[in-house]
PLY file of the C-alpha trace (Angstrom):
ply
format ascii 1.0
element vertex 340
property float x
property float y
property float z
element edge 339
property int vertex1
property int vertex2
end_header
84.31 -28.87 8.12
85.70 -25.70 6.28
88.69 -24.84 4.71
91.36 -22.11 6.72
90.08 -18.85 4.58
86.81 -19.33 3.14
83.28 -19.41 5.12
81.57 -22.59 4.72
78.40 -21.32 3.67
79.50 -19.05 0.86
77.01 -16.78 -0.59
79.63 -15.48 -3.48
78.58 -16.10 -7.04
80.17 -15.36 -10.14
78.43 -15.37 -13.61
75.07 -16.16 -14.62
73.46 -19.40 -14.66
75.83 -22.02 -16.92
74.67 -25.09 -18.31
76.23 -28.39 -16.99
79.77 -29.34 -17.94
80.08 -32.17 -19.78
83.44 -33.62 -21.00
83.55 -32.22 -24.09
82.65 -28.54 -22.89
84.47 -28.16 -19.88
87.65 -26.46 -19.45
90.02 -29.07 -18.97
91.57 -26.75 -15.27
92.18 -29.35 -12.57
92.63 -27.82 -9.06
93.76 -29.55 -5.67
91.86 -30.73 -2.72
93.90 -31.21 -0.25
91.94 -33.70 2.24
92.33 -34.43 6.11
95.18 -33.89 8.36
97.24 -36.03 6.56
96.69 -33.60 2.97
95.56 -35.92 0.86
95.66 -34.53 -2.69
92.39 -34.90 -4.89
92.61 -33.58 -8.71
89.32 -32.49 -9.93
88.01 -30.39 -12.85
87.44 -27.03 -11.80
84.14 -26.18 -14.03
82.90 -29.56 -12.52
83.78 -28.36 -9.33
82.25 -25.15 -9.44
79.06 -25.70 -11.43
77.99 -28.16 -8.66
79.27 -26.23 -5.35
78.68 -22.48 -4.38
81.06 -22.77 -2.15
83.84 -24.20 -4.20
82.27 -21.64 -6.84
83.43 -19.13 -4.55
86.71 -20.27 -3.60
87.84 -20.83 -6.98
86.47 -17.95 -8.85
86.14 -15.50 -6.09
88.69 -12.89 -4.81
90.48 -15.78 -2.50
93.87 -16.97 -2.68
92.10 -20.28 -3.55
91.93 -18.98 -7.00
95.39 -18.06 -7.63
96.74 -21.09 -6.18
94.19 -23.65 -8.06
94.46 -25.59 -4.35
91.86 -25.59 -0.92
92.46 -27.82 1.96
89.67 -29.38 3.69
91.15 -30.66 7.27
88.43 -31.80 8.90
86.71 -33.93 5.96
86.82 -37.86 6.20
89.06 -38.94 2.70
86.36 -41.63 2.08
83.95 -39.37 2.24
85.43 -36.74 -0.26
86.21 -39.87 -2.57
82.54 -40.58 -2.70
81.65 -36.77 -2.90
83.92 -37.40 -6.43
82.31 -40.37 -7.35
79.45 -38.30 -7.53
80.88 -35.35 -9.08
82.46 -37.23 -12.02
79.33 -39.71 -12.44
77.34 -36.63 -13.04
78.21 -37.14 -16.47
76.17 -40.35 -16.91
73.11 -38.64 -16.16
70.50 -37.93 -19.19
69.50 -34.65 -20.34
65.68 -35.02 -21.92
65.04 -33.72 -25.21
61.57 -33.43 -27.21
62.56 -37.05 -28.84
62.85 -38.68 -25.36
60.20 -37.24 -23.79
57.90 -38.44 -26.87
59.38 -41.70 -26.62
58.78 -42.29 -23.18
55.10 -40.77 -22.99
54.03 -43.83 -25.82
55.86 -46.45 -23.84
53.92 -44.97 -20.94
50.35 -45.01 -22.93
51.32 -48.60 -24.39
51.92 -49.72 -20.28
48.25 -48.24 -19.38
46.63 -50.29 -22.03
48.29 -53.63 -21.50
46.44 -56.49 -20.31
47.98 -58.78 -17.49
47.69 -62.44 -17.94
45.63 -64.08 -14.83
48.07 -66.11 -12.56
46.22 -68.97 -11.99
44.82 -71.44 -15.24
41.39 -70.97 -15.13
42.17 -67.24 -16.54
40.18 -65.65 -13.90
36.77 -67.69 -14.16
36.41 -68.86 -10.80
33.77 -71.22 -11.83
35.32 -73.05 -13.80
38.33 -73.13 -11.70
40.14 -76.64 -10.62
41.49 -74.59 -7.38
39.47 -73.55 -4.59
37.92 -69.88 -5.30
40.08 -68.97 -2.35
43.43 -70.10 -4.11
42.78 -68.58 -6.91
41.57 -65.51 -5.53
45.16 -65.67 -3.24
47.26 -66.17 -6.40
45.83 -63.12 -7.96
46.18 -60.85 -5.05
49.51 -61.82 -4.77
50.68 -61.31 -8.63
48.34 -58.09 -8.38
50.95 -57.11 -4.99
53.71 -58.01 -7.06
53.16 -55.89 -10.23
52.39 -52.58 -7.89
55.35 -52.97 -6.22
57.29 -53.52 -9.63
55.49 -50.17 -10.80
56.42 -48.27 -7.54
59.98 -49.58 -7.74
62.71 -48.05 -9.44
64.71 -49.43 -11.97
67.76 -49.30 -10.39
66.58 -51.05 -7.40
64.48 -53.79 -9.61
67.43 -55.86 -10.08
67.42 -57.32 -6.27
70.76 -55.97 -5.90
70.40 -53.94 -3.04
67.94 -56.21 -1.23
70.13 -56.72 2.42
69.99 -59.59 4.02
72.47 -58.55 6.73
73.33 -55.21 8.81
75.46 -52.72 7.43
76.12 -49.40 7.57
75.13 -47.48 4.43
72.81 -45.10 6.36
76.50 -43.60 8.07
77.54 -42.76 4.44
74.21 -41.07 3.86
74.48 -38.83 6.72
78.28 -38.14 5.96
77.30 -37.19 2.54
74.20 -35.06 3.48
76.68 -33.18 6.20
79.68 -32.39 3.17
76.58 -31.09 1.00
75.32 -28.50 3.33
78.69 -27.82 4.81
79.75 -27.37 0.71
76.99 -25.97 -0.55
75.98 -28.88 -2.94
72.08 -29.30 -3.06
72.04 -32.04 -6.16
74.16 -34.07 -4.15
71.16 -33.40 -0.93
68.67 -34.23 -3.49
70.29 -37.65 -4.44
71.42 -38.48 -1.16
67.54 -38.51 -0.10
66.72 -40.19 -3.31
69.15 -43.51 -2.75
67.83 -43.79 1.10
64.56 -42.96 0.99
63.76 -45.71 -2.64
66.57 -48.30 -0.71
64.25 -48.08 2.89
61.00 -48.50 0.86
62.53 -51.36 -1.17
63.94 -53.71 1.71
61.08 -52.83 4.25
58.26 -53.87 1.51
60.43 -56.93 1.30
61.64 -57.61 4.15
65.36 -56.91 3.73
67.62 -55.72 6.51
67.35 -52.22 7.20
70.33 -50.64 9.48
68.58 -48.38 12.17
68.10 -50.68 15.21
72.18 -51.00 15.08
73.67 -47.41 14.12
71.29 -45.08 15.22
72.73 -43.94 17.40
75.59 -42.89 15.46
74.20 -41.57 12.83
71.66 -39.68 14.65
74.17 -37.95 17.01
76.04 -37.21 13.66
73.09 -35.62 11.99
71.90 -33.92 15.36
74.86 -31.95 16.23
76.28 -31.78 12.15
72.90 -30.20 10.31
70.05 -27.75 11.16
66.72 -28.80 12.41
65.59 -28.21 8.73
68.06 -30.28 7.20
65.98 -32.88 4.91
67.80 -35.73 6.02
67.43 -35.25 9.98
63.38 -34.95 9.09
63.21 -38.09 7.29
65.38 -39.86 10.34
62.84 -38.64 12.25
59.78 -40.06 10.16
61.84 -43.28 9.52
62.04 -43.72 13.42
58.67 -42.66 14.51
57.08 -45.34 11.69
59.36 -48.07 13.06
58.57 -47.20 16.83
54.96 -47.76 15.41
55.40 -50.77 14.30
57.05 -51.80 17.38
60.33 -52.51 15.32
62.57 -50.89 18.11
64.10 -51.71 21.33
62.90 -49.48 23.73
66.17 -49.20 25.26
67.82 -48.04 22.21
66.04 -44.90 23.06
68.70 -44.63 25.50
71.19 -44.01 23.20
70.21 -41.75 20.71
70.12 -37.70 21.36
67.12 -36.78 23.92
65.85 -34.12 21.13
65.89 -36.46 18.81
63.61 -38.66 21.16
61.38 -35.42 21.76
61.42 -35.05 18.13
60.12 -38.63 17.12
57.34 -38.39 20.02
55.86 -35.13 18.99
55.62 -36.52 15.25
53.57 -39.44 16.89
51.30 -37.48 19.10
50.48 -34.96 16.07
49.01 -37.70 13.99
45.44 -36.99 13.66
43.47 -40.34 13.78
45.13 -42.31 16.23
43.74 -45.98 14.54
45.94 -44.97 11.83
48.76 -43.88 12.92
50.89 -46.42 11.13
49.32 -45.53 7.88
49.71 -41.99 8.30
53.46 -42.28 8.85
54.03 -44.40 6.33
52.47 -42.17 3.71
54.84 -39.50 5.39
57.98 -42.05 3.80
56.61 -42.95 0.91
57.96 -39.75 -1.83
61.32 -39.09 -1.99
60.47 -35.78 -3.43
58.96 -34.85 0.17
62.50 -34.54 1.48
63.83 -32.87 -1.90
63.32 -29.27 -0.88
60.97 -28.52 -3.95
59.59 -25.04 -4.08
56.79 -25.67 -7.00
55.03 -28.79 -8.28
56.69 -28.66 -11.71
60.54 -28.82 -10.08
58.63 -32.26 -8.24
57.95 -33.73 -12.29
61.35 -32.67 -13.38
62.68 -34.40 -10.30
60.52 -37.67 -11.04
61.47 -37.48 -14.90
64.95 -37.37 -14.39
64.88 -40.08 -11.55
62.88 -42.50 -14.04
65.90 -41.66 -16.32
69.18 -41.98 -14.22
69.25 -45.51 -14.20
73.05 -45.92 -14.50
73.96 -42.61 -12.21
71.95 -44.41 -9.58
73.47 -47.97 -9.96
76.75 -47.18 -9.49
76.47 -44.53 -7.14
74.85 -46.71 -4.74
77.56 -49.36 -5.70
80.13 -46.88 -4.42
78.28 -46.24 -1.55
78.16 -50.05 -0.42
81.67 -50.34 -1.86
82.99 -48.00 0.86
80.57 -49.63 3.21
82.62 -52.64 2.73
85.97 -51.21 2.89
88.03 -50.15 5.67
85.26 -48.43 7.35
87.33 -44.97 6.80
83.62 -43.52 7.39
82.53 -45.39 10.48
85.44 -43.44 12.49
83.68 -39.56 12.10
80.21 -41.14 12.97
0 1
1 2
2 3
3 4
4 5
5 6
6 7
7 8
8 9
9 10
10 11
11 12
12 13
13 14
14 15
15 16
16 17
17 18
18 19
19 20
20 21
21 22
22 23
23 24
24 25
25 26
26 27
27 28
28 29
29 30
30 31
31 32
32 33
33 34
34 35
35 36
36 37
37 38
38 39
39 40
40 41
41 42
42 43
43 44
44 45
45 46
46 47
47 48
48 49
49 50
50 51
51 52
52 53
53 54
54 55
55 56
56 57
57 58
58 59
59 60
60 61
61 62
62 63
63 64
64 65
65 66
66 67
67 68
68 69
69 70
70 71
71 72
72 73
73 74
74 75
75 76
76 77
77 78
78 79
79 80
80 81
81 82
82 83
83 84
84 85
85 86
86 87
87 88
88 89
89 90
90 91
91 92
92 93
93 94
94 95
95 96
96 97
97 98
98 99
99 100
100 101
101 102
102 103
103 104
104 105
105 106
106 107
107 108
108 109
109 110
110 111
111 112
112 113
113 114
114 115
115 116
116 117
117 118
118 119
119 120
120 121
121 122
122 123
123 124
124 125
125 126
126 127
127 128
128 129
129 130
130 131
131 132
132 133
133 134
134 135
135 136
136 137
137 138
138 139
139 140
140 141
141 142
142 143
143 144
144 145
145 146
146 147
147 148
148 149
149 150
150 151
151 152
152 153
153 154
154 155
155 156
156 157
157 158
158 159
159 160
160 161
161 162
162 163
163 164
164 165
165 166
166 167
167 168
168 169
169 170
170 171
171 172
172 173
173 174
174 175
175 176
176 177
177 178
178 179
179 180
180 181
181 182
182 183
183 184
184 185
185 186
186 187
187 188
188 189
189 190
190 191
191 192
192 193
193 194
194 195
195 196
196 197
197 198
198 199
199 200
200 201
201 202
202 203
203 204
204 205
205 206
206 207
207 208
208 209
209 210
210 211
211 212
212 213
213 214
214 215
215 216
216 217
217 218
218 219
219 220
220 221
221 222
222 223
223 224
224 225
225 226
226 227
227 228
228 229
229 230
230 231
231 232
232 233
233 234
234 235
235 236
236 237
237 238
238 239
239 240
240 241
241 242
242 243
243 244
244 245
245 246
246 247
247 248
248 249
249 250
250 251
251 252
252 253
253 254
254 255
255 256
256 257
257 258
258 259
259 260
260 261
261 262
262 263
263 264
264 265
265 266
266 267
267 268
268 269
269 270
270 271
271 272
272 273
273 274
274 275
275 276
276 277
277 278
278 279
279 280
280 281
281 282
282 283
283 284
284 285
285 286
286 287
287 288
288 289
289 290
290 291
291 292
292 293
293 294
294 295
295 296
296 297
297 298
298 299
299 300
300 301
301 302
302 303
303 304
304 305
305 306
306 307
307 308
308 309
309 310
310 311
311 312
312 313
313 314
314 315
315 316
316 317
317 318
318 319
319 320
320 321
321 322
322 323
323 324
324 325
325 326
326 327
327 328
328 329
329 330
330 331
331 332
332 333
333 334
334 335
335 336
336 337
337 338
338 339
């Protein structure tokens, strides 16, 4: 997945650090992507382009011939996948940048939240005494509305709606690992980090409530993809892992799918098991291991891990409809499901 003249993992870098482009300060440059065997021509702002992507970075404002011609071909990327690669690029621009108002903003919402009260489910207001219902009833209804508002508080926003609740297999995990290969091929770690975001919040969401999740039917696909497509450190191939080795667990998969997924990937799920340390736990333990998206984000300090959760808690919208486009193409011609 690399264009005829430039190394896919270019280390060339021109400049010094640049804020992001927005539409107002960007140069307005388009250059060509030319995509698959067939050439298909993508127009996208160059600044964009380049701000996001070392390796487009590199190509564009390097010594190539890239950057005379304003044009790269990519043969051996998927179109639908380079379509969703400029979803992304372009919805970049929907994404909030905090300032001291917002922050101060959202810290008193937050302190209001803390001090709240929570009205008691049942009508006896939480004197059991006094209570028409049996002490267990009442004591059910408020375990369950006390269930309910945690999982509210650990659930984002964009996923609060119910909109992404499946009810039926699909393939969304394919895009993931398409996108998560074009990002390390393409030097593009926001799009890593966002990639892990989506999938890791979207697993949490429908396995807390019971929604379909799509690993017992394109596993093996998608791990053969991200086995012989990504290093053994790639983020996404360790939360695969994880993901498996907590469903295995919970005795969630056919043992014969085993089968049919990539023997080191097998090794790799079984040595994860066997490592956990208190063996009457193990299902907790991986679980906990699935819980933080920011686990798989690569973070190299604590403080990048609060920048990552503040701007998550802010990109509402980026995260809607990038996840829209993501089941969008799911539902289209499946111009993914023939690379994976």
């Amino acid at each position: 997945m690399q264009s005829d003249t430039i190394p896919a993992k270019s280390r060339f870098v021109v400049g010094q650090k640049r804020k992001r482009p927005t539409f107002q300060s960007m140069d307005q440059t388009l250059v060509n992507i030319l995509v698959g065997e067939g050439e298909k021509c993508f127009m996208v702002h160059k600044d964009l382009l380049c701000y996001h992507s070392k390796y487009f970075r590199g190509a564009f404002e390097g010594s190539f011939r890239e950057k005379e011609d304003k044009t790269i071909r990519l043969r051996d990327i998927n179109e639908g996948v380079f379509r969703l690669f400029q979803f992304w690029l372009y919805a970049q621009a929907t994404r909030d940048e905090e300032d001291s108002t917002t922050k101060m903003s959202r810290d008193d919402h937050s302190k209001r939240g803390r001090h709240s009260e929570t009205r008691h489910p049942c009508s006896c207001g939480g004197n059991y005494e006094q209570c028409e219902e049996s002490v267990i009833d009442c004591l059910t209804l408020e375990i369950r509305a006390r269930y309910a508002k945690v999982l509210e508080q650990e659930t984002p926003k964009w996923l609060q709606s119910g909109e992404f609740l499946f009810d039926s297999d699909h393939e969304y995990f394919s895009c993931f690992i398409a996108l998560s290969v074009f990002a390390d091929q393409y030097d593009t770690p926001q799009l890593r980090r966002d990639v892990l975001t989506l999938l890791v919040e979207l697993d949490n969401y429908n396995w807390d409530r019971k929604g379909k999740l799509c690993y017992n039917r394109y596993y093996r696909r998608s791990a053969q993809k991200a086995y012989t497509s990504l290093p053994p450190n790639a983020p996404i191939r360790q939360y695969l892992i994880k993901r498996f080795a907590y469903s295995m667990a919970c005795k969630k998969v056919n043992v014969t799918s085993l089968m049919r997924v990539p023997q080191e990937f097998v090794v790799d799920v079984l040595l994860l098991i066997t490592a956990q340390p208190k063996k009457n736990l193990l299902r907790e333990n991986l679980v906990n291991n699935l819980k933080d998206c920011c686990d798989f984000h690569e973070h190299v300090a604590e403080v990048e891990r609060e920048v990552c959760r503040d701007g998550q808690s802010r990109d509402v919208q980026f995260y809607t409809s990038f996840m829209r486009a993501i089941v969008d193409q799911v539902h289209s011609a499946g111009s993914l499901n023939e690379d994976l």
